[in-house]
C-alpha positions in Angstrom: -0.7 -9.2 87.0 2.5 -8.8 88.4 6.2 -8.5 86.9 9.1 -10.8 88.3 12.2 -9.2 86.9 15.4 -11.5 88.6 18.8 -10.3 88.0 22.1 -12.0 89.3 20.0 -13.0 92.2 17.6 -9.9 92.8 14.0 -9.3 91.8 13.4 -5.6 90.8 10.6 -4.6 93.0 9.1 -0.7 93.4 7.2 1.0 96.4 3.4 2.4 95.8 3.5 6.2 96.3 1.5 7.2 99.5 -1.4 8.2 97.7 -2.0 5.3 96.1 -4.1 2.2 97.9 -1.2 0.0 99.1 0.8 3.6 99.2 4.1 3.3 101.0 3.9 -0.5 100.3 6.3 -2.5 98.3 4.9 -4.9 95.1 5.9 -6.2 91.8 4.9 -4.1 89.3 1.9 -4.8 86.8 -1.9 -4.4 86.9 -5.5 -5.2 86.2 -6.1 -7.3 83.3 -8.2 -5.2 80.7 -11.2 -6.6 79.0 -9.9 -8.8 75.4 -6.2 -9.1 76.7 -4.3 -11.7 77.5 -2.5 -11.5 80.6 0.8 -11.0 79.0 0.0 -8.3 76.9 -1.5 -6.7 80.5 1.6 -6.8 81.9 3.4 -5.4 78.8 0.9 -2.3 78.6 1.4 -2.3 82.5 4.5 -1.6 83.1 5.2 0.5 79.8 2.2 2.8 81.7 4.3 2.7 84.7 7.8 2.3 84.4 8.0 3.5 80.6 9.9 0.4 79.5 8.9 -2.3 77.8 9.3 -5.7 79.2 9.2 -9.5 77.0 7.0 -11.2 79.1 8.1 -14.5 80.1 7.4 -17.9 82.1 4.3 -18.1 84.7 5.4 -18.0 87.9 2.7 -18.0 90.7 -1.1 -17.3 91.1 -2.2 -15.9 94.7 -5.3 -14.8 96.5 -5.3 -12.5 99.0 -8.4 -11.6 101.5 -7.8 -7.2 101.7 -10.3 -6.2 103.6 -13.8 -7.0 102.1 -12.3 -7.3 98.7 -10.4 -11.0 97.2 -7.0 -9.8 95.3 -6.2 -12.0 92.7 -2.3 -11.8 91.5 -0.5 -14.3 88.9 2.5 -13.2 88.3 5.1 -13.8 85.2 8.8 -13.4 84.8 9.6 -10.1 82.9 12.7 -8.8 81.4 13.1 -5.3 80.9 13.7 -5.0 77.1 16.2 -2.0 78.0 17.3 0.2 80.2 16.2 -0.4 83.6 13.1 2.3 84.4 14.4 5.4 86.0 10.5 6.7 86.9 7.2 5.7 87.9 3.7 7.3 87.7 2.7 5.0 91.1 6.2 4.2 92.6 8.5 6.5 94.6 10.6 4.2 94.7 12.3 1.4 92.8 15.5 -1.1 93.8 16.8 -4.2 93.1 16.5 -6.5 96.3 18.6 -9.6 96.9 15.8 -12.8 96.9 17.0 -13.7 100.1 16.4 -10.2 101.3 12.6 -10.1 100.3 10.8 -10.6 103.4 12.5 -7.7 104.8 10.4 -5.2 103.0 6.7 -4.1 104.0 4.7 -5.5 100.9 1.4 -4.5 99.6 -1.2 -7.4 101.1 -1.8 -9.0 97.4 2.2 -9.9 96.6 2.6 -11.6 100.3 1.5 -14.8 99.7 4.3 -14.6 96.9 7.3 -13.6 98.7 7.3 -17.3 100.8 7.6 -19.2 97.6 9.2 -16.8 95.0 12.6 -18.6 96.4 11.8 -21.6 95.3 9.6 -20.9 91.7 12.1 -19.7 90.6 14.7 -22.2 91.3 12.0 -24.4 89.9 12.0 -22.5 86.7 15.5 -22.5 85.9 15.5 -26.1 86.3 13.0 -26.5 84.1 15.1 -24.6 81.3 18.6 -26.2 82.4 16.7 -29.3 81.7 15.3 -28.3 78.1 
């Protein structure tokens, strides 16, 4: 699961620490779905674990696989808005911006958010249209 947190045109995005898998790598934070959870109340307990905030988890977004390795990463991904103030810390980041949307394929991202990155762009257009439109 994955966070997409958009802000006057920027996605928050955060960098694994180097001793992580992925470390040094950018993603959108989230997680591993827990057995008996929905995937929205993963993402909540996700990035309250790692960013200490709590997020209202929103629209779906995207669903990606992602061949790392000898292992298939699965990542669906949701909107996210950070409840309130933006995190300050994480326990697997050492870093954490806001980066224009236009801007993303300028950072070196963590093999299972990829495939995302190409059509974040759009989805999200997609998805205000869709609520302009209600």
């Amino acid at each position: 699961m994955g966070a997409i947190v958009e802000r006057n045109g920027t996605v928050f995005a955060a960098r694994r620490n180097a001793d992580r898998s992925a470390g040094g790598l950018w993603e959108f934070p989230g997680g591993k779905v827990e057995a008996g959870e929905t995937p929205e109340a993963a993402l909540r307990r996700e990035i309250q674990e790692e960013l200490n905030v709590d997020v209202a988890v929103g629209s779906f977004v995207d669903r990606s696989l992602s061949d790392v390795g000898s292992v298939q990463i699965e990542l669906s991904c949701y909107t996210a808005e950070f409840e309130s103030d933006d995190p300050v810390s994480s326990s697997d980041h050492d870093a954490m911006q806001w980066i224009p949307i236009s801007e993303l394929a300028s950072l070196e991202w963590a093999p299972g958010d990829v495939p995302l990155i190409e059509v974040l762009p759009e989805r999200l257009a997609a998805l205000r249209r869709q609520v302009e439109g209600a």
